[in-house]
LUMVO-734814 format. One record per residue (C-alpha): residue in one letter; x negated, y negated, z negated. Coordinates in nm, 4 decimals, decimal comma. Layout:
<nudrens>
> residu/c1/c2/c3
> a/X/Y/Z
...
</nudrens>
This chain:
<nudrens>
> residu/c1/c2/c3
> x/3,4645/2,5698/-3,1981
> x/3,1577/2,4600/-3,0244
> x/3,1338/2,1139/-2,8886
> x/2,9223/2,1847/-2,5868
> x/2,9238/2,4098/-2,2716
> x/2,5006/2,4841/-2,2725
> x/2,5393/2,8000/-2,2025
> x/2,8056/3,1241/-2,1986
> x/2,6571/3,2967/-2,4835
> x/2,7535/3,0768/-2,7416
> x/3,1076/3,1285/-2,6799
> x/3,3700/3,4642/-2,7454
> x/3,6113/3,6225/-2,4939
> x/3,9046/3,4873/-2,5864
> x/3,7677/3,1327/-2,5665
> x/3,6535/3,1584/-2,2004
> x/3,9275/3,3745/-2,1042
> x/4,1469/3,0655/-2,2549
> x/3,9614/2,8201/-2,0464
> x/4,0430/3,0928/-1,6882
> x/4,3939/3,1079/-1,7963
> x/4,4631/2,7275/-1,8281
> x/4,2939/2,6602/-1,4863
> x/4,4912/2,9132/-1,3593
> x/4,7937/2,7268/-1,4587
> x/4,6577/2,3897/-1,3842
> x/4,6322/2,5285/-1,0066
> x/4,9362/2,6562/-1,0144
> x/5,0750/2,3279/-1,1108
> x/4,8975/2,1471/-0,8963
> x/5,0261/2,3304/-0,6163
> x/5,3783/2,2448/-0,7345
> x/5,3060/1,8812/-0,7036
> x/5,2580/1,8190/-1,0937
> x/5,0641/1,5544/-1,1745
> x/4,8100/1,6251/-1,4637
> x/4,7250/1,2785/-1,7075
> x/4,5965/1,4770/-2,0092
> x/4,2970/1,2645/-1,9734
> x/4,4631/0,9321/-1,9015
> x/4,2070/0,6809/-2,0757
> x/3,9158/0,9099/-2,0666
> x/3,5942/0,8659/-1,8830
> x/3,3243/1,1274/-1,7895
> x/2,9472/1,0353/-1,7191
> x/2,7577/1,2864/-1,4570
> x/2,4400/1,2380/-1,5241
> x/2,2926/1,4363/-1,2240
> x/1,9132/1,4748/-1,1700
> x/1,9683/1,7428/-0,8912
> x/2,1555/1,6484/-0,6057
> x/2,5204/1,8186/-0,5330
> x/2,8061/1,7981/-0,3108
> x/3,0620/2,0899/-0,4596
> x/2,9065/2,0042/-0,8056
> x/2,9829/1,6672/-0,8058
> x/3,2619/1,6399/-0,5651
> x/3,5342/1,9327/-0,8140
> x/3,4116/1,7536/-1,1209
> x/3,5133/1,4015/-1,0322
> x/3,8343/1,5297/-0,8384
> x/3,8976/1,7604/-1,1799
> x/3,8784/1,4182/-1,3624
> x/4,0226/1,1712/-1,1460
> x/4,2952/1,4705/-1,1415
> x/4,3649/1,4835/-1,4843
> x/4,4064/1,1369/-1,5118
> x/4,0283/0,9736/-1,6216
> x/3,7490/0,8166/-1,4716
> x/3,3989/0,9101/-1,3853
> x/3,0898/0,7187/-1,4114
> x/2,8482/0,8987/-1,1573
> x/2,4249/0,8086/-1,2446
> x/2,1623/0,9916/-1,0534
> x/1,8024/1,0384/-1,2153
> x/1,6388/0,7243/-1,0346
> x/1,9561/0,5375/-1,1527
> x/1,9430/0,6604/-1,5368
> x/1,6768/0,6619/-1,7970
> x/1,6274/1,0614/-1,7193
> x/1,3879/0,9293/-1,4761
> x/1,2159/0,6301/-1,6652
> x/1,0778/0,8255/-1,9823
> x/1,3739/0,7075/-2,2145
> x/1,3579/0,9998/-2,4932
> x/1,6990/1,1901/-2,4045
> x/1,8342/1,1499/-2,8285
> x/1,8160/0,7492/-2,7404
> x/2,0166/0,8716/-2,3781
> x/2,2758/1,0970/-2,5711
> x/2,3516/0,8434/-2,8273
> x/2,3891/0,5822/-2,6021
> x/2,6174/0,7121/-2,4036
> x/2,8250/0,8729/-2,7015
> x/2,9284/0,4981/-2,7584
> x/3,0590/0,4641/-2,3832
> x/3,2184/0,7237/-2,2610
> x/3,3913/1,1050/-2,3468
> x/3,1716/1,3583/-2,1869
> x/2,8491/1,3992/-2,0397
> x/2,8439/1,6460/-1,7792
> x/2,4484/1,7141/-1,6784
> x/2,2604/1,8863/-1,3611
> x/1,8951/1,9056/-1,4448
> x/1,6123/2,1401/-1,4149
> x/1,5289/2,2238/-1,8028
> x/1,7703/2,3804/-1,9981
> x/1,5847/2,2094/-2,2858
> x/1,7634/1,8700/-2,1401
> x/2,1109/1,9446/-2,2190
> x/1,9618/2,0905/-2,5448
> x/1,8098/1,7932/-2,6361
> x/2,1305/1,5624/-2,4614
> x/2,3893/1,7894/-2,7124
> x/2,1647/1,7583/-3,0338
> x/2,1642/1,3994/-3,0444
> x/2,5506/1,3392/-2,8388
> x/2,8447/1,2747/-3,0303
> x/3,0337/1,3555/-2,7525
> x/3,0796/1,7103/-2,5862
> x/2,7858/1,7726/-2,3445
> x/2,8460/2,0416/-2,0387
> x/2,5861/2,1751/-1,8283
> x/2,6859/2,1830/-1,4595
> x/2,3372/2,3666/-1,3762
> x/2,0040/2,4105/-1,5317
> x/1,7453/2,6457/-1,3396
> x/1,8123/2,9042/-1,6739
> x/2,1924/2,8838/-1,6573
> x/2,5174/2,7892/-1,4232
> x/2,8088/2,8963/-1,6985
> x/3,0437/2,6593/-1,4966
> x/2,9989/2,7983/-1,1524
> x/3,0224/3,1230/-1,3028
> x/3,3353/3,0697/-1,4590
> x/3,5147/2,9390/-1,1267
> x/3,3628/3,2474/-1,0380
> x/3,4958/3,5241/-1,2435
> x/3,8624/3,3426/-1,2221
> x/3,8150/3,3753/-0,8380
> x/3,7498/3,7910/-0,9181
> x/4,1063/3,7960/-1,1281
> x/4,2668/3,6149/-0,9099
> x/4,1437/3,8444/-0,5859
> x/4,0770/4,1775/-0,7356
> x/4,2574/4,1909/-1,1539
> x/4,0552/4,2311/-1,4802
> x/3,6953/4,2593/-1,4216
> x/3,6437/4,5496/-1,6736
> x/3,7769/4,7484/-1,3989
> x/3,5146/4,6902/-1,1358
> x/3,2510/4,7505/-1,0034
> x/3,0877/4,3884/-0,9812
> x/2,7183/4,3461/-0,8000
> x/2,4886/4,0760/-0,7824
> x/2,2754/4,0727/-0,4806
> x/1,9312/3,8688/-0,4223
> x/1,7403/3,6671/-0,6380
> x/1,7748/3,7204/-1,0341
> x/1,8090/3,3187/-1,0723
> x/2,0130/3,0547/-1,2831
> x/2,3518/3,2732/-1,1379
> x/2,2302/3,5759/-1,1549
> x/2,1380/3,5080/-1,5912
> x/2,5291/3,3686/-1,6410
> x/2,6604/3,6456/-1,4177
> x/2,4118/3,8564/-1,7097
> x/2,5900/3,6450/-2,0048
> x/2,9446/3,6813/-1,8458
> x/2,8834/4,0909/-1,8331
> x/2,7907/4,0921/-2,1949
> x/3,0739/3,8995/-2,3170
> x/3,3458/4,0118/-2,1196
> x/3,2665/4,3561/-2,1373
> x/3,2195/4,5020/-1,7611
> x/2,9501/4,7020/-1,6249
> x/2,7069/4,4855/-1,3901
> x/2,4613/4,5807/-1,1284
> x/2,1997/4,3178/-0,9824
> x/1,9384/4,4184/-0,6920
> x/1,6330/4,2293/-0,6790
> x/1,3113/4,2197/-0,5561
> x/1,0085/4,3596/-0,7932
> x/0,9089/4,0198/-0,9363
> x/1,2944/3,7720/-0,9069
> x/1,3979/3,9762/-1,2169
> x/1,6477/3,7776/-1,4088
> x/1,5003/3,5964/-1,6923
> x/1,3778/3,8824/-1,9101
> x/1,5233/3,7334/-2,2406
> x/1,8561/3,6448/-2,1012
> x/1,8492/3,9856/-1,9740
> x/1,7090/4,1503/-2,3349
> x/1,9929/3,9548/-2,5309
> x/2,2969/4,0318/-2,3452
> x/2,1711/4,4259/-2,2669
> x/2,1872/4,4141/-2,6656
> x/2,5552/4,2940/-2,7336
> x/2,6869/4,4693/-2,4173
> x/2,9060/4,7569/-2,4777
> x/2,8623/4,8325/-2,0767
> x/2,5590/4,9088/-1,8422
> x/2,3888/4,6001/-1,7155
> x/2,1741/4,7705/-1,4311
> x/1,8473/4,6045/-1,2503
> x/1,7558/4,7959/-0,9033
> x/1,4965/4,7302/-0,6299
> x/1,7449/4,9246/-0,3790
> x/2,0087/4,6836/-0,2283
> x/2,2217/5,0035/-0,0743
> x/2,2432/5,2225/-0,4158
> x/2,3763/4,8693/-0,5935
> x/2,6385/4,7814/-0,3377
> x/2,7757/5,1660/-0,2932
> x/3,1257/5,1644/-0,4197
> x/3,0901/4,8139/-0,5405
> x/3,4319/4,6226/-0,5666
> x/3,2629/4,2382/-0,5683
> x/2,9346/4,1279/-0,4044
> x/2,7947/3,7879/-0,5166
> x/2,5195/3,6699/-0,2780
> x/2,3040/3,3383/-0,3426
> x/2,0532/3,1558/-0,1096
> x/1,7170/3,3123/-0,1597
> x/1,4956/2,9934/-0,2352
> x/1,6698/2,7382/-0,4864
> x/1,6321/2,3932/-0,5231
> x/1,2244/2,2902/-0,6164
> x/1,1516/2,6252/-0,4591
> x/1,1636/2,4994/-0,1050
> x/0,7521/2,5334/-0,0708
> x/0,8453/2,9223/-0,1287
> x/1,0817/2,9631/0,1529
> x/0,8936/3,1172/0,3630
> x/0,7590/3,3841/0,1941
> x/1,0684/3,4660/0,0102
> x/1,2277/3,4957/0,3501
> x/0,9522/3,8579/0,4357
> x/1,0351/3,9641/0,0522
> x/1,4200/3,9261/0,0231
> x/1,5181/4,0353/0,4376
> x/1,6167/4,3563/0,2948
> x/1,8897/4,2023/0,0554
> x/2,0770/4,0116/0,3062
> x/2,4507/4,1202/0,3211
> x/2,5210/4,2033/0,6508
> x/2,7678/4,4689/0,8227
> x/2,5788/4,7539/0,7637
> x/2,5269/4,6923/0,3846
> x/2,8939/4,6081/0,3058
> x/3,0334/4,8981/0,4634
> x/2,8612/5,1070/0,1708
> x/3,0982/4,8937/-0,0521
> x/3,4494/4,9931/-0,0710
> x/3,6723/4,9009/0,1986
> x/3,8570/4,6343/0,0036
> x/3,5220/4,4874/-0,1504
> x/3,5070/4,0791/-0,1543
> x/3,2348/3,9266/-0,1136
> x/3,1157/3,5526/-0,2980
> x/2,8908/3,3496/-0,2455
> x/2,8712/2,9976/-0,4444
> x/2,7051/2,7929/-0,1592
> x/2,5500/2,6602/0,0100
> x/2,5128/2,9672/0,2169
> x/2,2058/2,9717/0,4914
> x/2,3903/3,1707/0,7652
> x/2,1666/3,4757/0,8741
> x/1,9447/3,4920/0,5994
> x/2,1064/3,5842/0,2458
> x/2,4681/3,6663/0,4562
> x/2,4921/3,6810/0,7675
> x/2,7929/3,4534/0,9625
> x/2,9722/3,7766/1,0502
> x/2,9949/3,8710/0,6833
> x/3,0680/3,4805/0,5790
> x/3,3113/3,4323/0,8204
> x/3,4986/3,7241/0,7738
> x/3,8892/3,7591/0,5439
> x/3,6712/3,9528/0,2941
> x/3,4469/3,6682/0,2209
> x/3,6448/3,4257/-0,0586
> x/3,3820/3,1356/-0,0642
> x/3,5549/2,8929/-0,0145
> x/3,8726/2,9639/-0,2603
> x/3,5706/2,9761/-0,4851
> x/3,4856/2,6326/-0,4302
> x/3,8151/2,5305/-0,4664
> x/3,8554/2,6909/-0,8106
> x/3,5451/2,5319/-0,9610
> x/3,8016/2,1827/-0,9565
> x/4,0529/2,3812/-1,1336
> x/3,7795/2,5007/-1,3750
> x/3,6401/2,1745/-1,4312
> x/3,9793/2,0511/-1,5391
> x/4,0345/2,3300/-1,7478
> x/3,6738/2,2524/-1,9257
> x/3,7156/1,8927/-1,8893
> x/4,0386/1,8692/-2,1171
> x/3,9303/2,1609/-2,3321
> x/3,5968/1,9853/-2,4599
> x/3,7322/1,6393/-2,4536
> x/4,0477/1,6862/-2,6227
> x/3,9235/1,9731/-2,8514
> x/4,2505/2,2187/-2,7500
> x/4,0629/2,5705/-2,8249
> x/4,2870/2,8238/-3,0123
> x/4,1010/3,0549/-3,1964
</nudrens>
């Protein structure tokens, strides 16, 4: 078993469909008015360096859910941003609380945080990786449209920290993928290199937005400029017009396509508030299911209940 949620890669199929399953169930039950205290006595530390509202928000309401506590530290309020080395951080706060769950920039932060921790580490977003979000993701996909080796799945935009888990996800779970992007917002060409490698199925890069979304089954859209890319805005705004999802480019999809987006969506540019507005959008049951998914990662890494 690993200890740590870095990144997708390092884990099989059956673990991750465990952790879909069990979120699944802990929805379900929470729906039924059963109250969850597998974590009773437990405390989680978000150490955040990016801001977040859905980030932050679904992991404290997945732990305050399952019964713990959460100790919430921006970057200006932990060592992050005073030059403590991160092994002095992750030991530290191995004595204190259960978890550290970390949104940074470098993936080479929650490396360095899960070398040194005693405690499981989870990354809730680096700018190489999102495996969280894309788990909430892919149960959204079951839950909406069955097993996801049976569709046709497309990733629209910019080949960012999404767009390499959505990459990982493919690989490991075994379903074709298709992402259209812009000559030069490839995904991250070693991300891309590894998983093509282990993948028993197609993972396809385009420049033409209409020949990926023909037929496709799922869209997943993404604003075009991420956070620290703000200064690029503009000009990303000429380069990715083409890729916005709007009327015209879903109706090449099939007729019962969903569409997701993880937001938060600019309106107009990567969709347009037809498309986000619309019963084929599921946004916001996404958000919803990255608190079930939290929970389902929160109790898995703290109380160690992989099988297999």
């Amino acid at each position: 078993m690993n200890n740590h949620l870095l990144a997708l890669k390092d884990f099989s199929r059956q673990q991750l469909q465990s952790l879909i399953v069990r979120a699944i169930r802990l929805k379900n039950e929470a729906a039924d008015n059963v109250r969850h205290q597998q974590l009773a006595g437990r405390t989680a530390c978000l150490l955040f360096e990016k801001p977040s509202t859905r980030t932050r928000v679904s992991f404290e309401s997945a732990m305050y859910g399952m019964g713990g506590q959460v100790i919430f530290m921006s970057a200006k309020e932990s060592q992050l941003g005073r030059g403590e080395p991160l092994k002095d951080t992750a030991r530290v706060l191995s004595r204190y609380v259960d978890c550290i769950v970390v949104r940074t920039f470098g993936q080479e932060v929650v490396n360095e945080l899960a070398r040194y921790a005693t405690i499981p580490v989870i990354n809730a977003l680096t700018d190489l990786y999102h495996p969280c979000q894309i788990l909430s993701d892919l149960m959204t996909v079951i839950e909406k449209k069955g097993a996801p080796e049976n569709l046709k799945i497309v990733w629209l935009g910019d080949g960012n920290n999404m767009a390499n888990s959505w990459i990982e996800l493919a690989s490991i779970f075994g379903f074709p993928l298709t992402l259209a992007c812009p000559e030069g917002y490839d995904p991250d060409a070693a991300v891309l290199e590894e998983s093509c490698r282990r993948s028993k199925h197609p993972i396809t890069v385009l420049r033409d937005p209409v020949e990926a979304v023909r037929d496709a089954d799922v869209i997943n859209v993404d604003v075009w400029a991420s956070m620290g890319q703000e200064s690029e805005q503009q000009e990303r705004t000429g380069i990715f017009r083409p890729f916005q999802l709007n009327a015209k480019l879903l109706a090449r999809a099939k007729d019962d396509a969903v569409v997701l987006h993880c937001l938060p969506a600019h309106r107009e540019e990567e969709i347009t508030e037809e498309i986000l507005e619309s019963p084929r959008c599921v946004a916001f049951d996404q958000a919803e299911n990255k608190m079930h998914i939290h929970k389902a990662i929160l109790e898995t890494f703290i109380n160690g209940m992989y099988e297999g």
